[in-house]
C-alpha positions, 0 to 999 in steps of 0.5 A: 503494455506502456512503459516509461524509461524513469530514473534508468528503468522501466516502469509498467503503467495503465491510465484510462478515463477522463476527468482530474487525474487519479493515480494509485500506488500498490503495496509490496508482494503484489502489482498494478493488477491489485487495482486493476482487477478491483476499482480501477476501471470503476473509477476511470468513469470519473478521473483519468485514473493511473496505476503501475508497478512499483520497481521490483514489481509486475513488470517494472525492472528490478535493480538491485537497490533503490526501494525507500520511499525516497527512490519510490516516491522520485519514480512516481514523480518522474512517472507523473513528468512523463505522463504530462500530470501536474498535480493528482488525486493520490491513493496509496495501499500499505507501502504504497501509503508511504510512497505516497505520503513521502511524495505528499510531504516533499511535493505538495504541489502534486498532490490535490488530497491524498489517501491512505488504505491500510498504509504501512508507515516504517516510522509509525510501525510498532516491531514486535522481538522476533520470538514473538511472532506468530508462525515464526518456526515456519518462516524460518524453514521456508525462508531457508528452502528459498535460500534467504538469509535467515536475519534479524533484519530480512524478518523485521521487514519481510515477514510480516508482509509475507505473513498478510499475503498467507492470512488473505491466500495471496492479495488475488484471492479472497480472504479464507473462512474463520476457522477453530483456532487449532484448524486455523494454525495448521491452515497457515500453517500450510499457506506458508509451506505452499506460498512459493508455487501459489503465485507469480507474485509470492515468486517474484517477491520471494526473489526480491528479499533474496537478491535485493537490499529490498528488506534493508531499505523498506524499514527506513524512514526516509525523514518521513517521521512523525513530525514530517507526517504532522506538516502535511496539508493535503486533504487526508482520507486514512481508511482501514479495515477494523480487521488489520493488524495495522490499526496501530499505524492508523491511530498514529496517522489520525494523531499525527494529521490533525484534519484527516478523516478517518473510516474504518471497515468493520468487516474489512481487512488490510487487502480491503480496496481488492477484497471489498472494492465497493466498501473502498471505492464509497468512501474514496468517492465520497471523500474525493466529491468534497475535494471537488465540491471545496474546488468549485466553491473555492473555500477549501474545508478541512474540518476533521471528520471522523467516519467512525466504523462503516459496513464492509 
């Protein structure tokens, strides 16, 4: 169980493998287990492959501030420091998209191509009145039995995130049947009245919104606008699934880099790089052999190329 001593905590790693170096970031409410139980060792056949736990997460220490994507993107810096790796493949899932992508803005160096899963992106979010969120009266009742503030704030940072981890049954278990649209209500419905005893990490991330400033900080910015996006240079791959409720964000991510490629699962959701690893690692591998095909010819391509819908 390797820790590193990074910015005054400690941060729970993996690395295996040989080859250029491939380091994976996680979203919020999960851990390095989201790779690890899915593509990590996979690709650890080709690239010396690297994942840990987000501060807050796993088994990372939890201060009380410190989760922008600045304060998470310096932790990835300092990690890399400690690991001896200059420059890496970098992937990011959901917020671990935008950790990502602020290091990809503000380290260029680091970053030899960089890809997006289902990347939640707090400048490119489209924040929906509270009153018309789904399941809203539910929230409320089980935030109040977990003793969260009931906010406008801790809802507009937290809850759709929450709501992910109940429509997928947790990110450790595959996504739940089509059901009628009443059956499917009352199934959510009860997710959210079980999901503290479901998981560690529903436990874990439940603590985090009561007694960090986590909700505050995961909505700002960060300089990381839609301008700062357009800057990047590194090789893009932004991958979605056709079911996520994020697909907004994937349409401002594909305007906003002109040369990124775009696939979108068509049977995939926002877990889809755990929930369907194989869809996930095809189009990372395939992505990553231009990457290392432009390397060896030294004439870089950047012509966009848009994947389209792809089988999941």
């Amino acid at each position: 169980m390797p820790k590193a001593h990074i910015n005054g905590l400690e941060l729970h790693y993996q690395i295996a493998g040989d080859g250029f170096p491939l380091v994976l970031v996680h979203g919020l409410a999960t851990n390095l287990a989201f790779w690890y139980l899915s593509s990590f060792w996979p690709l650890t056949r080709d690239y010396r492959t690297m994942a840990y736990d987000l501060r807050g997460h796993g088994r990372s220490g939890t201060p009380p501030e410190g989760y922008t994507t600045t304060d998470l993107a310096a932790d990835l810096q300092g990690l890399l420091d400690h690991l001896g790796i200059e420059a890496c493949h970098l992937v990011g899932h959901s917020y671990g998209g935008a950790v990502a992508l602020h290091l990809a803005t503000t380290q260029p160096h680091r970053v030899r191509s960089l890809t997006l899963a289902d990347a939640w992106i707090p400048a490119l979010r489209t924040a929906r009145p509270r009153h018309q969120w789904r399941f809203r009266h539910a929230w409320e009742e089980r935030l109040r039995q977990w003793d969260v503030d009931v906010s406008e704030e801790t809802f507009r940072a937290g809850l759709p995130l929450l709501d992910q981890l109940v429509e997928m049954g947790g990110a450790a278990e595959p996504a739940p049947q089509p059901l009628a649209q009443g059956g499917r209500r009352r199934d959510i419905a009860g997710r959210i009245a079980n999901l503290p005893s479901r998981s560690n990490t529903s436990r874990q991330w439940q603590a985090l919104l009561k007694n960090t400033s986590i909700a505050k900080e995961i909505v700002e910015d960060c300089g990381l606008t839609r301008k700062k996006i357009s800057e990047l240079r590194a090789p893009t791959l932004v991958i979605f699934g056709r079911r996520s409720r994020w697909l907004g964000i994937c349409e401002a991510l594909e305007q906003s880099i002109p040369d990124a490629r775009v696939v979108k699962g068509a049977g995939a959701g926002h877990f889809h790089p755990f929930a369907k690893p194989e869809f996930f690692q095809c189009a990372l591998r395939d992505f990553l052999g231009l990457q290392e095909a432009d390397a060896r010819d030294g004439s870089p391509t950047r012509s966009k190329r848009a994947w389209g819908n792809l089988p999941a």
